[in-house]
Every structure is written in structure tokens, then in C-alpha cells.
N, C-alpha and C positions, 0 to 999 in steps of 0.2 A: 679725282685728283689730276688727271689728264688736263682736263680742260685748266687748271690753275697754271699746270708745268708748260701748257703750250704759249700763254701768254696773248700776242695778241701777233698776227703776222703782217708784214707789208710798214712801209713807210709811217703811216697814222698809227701813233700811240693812243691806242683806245682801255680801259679800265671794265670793258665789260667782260673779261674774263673770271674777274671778281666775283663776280654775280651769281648766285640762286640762279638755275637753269628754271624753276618753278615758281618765284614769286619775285625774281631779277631785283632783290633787294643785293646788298655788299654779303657777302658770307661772313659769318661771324660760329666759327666753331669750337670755342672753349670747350668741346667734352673733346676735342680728337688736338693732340700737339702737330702732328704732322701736319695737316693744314694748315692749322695757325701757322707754324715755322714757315709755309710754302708761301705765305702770305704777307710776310715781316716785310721782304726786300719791295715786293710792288706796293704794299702800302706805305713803303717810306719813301718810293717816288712817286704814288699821286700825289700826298703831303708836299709833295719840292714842287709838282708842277702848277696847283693849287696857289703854293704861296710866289710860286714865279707870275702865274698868270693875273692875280693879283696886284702884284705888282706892276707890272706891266700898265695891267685898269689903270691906276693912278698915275704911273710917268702919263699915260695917256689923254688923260682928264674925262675916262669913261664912267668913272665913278664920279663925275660931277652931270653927268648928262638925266637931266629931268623926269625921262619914263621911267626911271627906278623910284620915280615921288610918286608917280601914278599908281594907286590900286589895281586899276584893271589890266594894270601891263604885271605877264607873266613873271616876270624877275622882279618885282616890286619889293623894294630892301633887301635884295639880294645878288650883289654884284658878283 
């Protein structure tokens, strides 16, 4: 729980405090509330920075930019 409550330190808002220290997937703990509860507020600001950054792509015109047509490019349909 430590690692949830410390968050993430320094200027770079980073999401990997989120993470399974064991298999670095997102934590997902329905059988413990206190987690989940620990986890409502940073997960309602990935969600904002998600749909900010998002957003952004588009004012941009990075979601009109070609390598996301490409298969072999890593982010391929996934801006």
C-alpha cells in the first residue's frame, strides 16, 4: 500500500505506481477496498490526462499522421 500512497515523486507525473511490482500490469484489487479506495483518485487522473493528451493528438493533427496506418509501426491504430 506504500508504494500506491507515495505516488510518484518529482516534476514527471508518471502512472507506474499503479502497477503490480510482479507482473507491472495496472492493480486491480476487488477482494481488498482499501486499495481500490487508494486508487479511485489516481485513476480519475490518468482518465483526465488520457483524455487531455488526446485531445491534444488532434488539436495537433497527430492523429492524422500516417505511421499509425502502418502495421509494422508500434502504435499502429492506437494514438
Amino acid at each position: 500500500m506504500g508504494k500506491i500512497t507515495a505516488s510518484w515523486n518529482g516534476a514527471r507525473v508518471t502512472f507506474n505506481f499503479m502497477d503490480c511490482p510482479s507482473c507491472n500490469r495496472e492493480i486491480k484489487a476487488t477482494y481488498c477496498k482499501e486499495i481500490e479506495k487508494a486508487l479511485e483518485v489516481p485513476r480519475k487522473l490518468k482518465a483526465d490526462v488520457i483524455k487531455k493528451a488526446l485531445e491534444r493528438a488532434v488539436i495537433e493533427g497527430i492523429d492524422k499522421d500516417e505511421k499509425f496506418n502502418d502495421p509494422a509501426y508500434a502504435f499502429f491504430n492506437d494514438l
